[in-house]
FINUKOL-23574 format. One record per atom (N, C-alpha, C): residue in one letter; x, z, y. Coordinates in steps of 0.2 Angstrom, whole numbers, padded with zeros to 4 digits, always signed. Atoms other than C-alpha are relative to their C-alpha. Layout:
<rs>
AXZY...
</rs>
This chain:
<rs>
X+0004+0000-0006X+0000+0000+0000X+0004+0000+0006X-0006-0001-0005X+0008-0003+0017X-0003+0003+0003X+0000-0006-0004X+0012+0011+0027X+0002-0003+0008X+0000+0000-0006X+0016+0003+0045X-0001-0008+0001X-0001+0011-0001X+0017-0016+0054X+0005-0002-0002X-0007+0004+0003X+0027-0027+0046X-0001-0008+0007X-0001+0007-0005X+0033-0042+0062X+0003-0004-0002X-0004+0006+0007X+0037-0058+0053X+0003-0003+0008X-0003+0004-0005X+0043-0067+0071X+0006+0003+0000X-0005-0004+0001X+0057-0054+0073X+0005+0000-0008X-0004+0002+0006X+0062-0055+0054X+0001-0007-0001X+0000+0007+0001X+0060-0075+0054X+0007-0002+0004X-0005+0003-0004X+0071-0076+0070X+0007+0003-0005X-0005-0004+0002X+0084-0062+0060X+0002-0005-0006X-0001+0003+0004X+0083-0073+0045X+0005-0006+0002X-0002+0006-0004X+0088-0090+0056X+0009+0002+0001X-0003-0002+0000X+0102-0080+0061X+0005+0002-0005X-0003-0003+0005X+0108-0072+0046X+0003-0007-0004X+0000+0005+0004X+0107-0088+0035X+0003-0006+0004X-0005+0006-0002X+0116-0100+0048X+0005-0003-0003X-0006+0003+0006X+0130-0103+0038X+0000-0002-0004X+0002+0003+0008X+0122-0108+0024X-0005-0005+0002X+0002+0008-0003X+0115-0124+0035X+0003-0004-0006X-0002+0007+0002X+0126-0135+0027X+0003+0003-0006X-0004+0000+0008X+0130-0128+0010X-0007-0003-0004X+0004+0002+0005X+0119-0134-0005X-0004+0004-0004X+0003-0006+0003X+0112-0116-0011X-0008-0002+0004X+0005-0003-0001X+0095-0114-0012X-0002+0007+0004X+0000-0004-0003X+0087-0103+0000X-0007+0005-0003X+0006-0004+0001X+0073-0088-0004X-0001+0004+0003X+0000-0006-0004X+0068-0078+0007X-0009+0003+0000X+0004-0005+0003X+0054-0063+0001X-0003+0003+0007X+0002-0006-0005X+0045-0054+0015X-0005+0005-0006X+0005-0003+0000X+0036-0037+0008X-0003+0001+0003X+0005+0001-0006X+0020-0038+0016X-0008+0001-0004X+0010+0001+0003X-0001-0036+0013X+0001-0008+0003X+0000+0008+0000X+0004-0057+0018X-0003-0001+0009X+0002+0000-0006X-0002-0054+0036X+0004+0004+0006X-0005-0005-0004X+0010-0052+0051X-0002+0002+0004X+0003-0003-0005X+0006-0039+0064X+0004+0000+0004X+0000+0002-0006X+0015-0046+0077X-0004+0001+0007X+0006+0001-0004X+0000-0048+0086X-0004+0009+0005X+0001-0006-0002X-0002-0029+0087X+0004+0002+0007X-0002-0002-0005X+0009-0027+0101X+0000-0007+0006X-0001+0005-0007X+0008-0043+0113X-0006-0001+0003X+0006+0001-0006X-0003-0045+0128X-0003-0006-0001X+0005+0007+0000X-0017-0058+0130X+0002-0005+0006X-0004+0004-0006X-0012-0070+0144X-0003+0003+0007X+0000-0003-0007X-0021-0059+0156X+0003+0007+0000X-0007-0007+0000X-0007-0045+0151X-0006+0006-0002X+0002-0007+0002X-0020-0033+0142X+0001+0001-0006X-0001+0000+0008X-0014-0027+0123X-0008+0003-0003X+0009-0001+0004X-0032-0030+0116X+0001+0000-0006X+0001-0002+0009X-0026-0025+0098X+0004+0008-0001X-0002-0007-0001X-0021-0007+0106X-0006+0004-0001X+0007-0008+0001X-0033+0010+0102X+0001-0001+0008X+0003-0001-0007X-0042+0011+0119X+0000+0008-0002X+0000-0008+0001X-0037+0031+0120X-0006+0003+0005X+0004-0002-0003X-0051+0031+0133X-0007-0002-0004X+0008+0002+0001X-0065+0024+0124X-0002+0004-0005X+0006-0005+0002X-0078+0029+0110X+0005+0001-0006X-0002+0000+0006X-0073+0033+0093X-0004-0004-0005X+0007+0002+0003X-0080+0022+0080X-0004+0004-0006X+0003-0002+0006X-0091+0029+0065X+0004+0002-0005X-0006-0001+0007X-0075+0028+0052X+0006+0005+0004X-0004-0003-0001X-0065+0037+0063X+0006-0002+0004X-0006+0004-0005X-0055+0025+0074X+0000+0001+0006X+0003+0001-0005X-0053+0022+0091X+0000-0010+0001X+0001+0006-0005X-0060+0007+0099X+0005-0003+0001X-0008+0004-0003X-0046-0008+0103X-0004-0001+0006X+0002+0001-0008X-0045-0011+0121X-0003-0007+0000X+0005+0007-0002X-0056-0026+0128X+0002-0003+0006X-0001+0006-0007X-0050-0039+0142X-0007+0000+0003X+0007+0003-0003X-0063-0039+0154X+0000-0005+0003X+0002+0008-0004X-0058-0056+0160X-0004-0006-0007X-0001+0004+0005X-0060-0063+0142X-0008+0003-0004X+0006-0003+0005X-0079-0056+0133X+0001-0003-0005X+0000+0001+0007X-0081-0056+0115X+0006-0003-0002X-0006+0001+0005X-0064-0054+0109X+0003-0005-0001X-0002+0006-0002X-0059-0071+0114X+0008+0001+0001X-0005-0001-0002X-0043-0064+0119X+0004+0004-0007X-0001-0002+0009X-0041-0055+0101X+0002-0006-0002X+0000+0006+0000X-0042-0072+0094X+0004-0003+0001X-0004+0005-0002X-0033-0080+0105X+0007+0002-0001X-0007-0002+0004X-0015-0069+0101X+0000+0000-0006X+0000+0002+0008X-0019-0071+0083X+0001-0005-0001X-0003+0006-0001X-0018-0087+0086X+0004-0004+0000X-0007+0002-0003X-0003-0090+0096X+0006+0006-0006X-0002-0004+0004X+0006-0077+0084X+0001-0005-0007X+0002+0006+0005X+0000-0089+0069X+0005-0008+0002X-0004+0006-0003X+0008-0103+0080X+0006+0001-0001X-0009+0001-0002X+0025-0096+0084X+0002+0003-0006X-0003-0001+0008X+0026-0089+0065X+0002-0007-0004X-0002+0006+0002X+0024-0108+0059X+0005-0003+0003X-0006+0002-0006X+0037-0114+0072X+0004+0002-0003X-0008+0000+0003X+0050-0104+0065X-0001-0001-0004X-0002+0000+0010X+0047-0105+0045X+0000-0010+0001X-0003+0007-0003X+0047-0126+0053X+0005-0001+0000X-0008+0002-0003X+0064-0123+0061X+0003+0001-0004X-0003+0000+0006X+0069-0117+0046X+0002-0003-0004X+0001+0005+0006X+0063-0128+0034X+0005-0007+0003X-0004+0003-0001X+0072-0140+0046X+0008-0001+0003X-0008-0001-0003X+0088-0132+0050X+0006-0001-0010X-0003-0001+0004X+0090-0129+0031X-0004-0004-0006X+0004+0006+0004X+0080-0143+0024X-0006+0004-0005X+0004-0001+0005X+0065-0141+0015X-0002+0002-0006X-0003-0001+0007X+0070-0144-0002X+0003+0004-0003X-0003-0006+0004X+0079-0130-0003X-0001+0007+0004X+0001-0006-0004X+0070-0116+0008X-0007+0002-0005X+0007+0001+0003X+0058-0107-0001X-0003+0009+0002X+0004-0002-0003X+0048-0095+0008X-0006+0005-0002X+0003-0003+0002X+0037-0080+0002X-0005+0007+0002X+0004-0007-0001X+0024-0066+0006X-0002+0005-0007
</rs>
């Protein structure tokens, strides 16, 4: 069971960097994240109008199960701005396992959750 966030952007770029040298060798590459396969990135970046709407609102209600409330954009109604950094998160995760796949050829990158 996972115990905190796991950020795959930050491991991906660590990865880039770690594995450089083995651009031009002929070694198969593998590279394992442990993970529930879902990166939480997204937990800490602002929405384009700079509000972290995937933060506890420590002012607002408590829900039912015991949570609190994530903060809301008021420029942005109905979690639009949720959404939208899950999104871009989802974008710039496939951008670098691309940059990869094309730094260290596709053929021999192999990529796992």
């Amino acid at each position: 069971r996972a115990a905190s966030h796991g950020n795959y952007i930050p491991a991906l770029q660590r990865v880039q960097e770690v594995l450089g040298r083995e651009q031009s060798a002929s070694a198969q590459l593998l590279v394992v994240f442990l993970s529930d396969g879902a990166p939480s990135d997204h937990i800490e970046r602002a929405c384009l109008h700079g509000f972290q709407v995937w933060q506890d609102d420590v002012n607002g209600p408590i829900k039912p199960n015991g949570k609190s409330a994530l903060i809301n954009c008021p420029l942005a109604p109905g979690g639009q701005c949720r959404t939208a950094v899950q999104k871009a998160v989802k974008e710039d995760c496939t951008t670098l396992v691309r940059t990869l796949g094309d730094l260290f050829g596709r053929d021999r990158l192999y990529l796992t959750t």
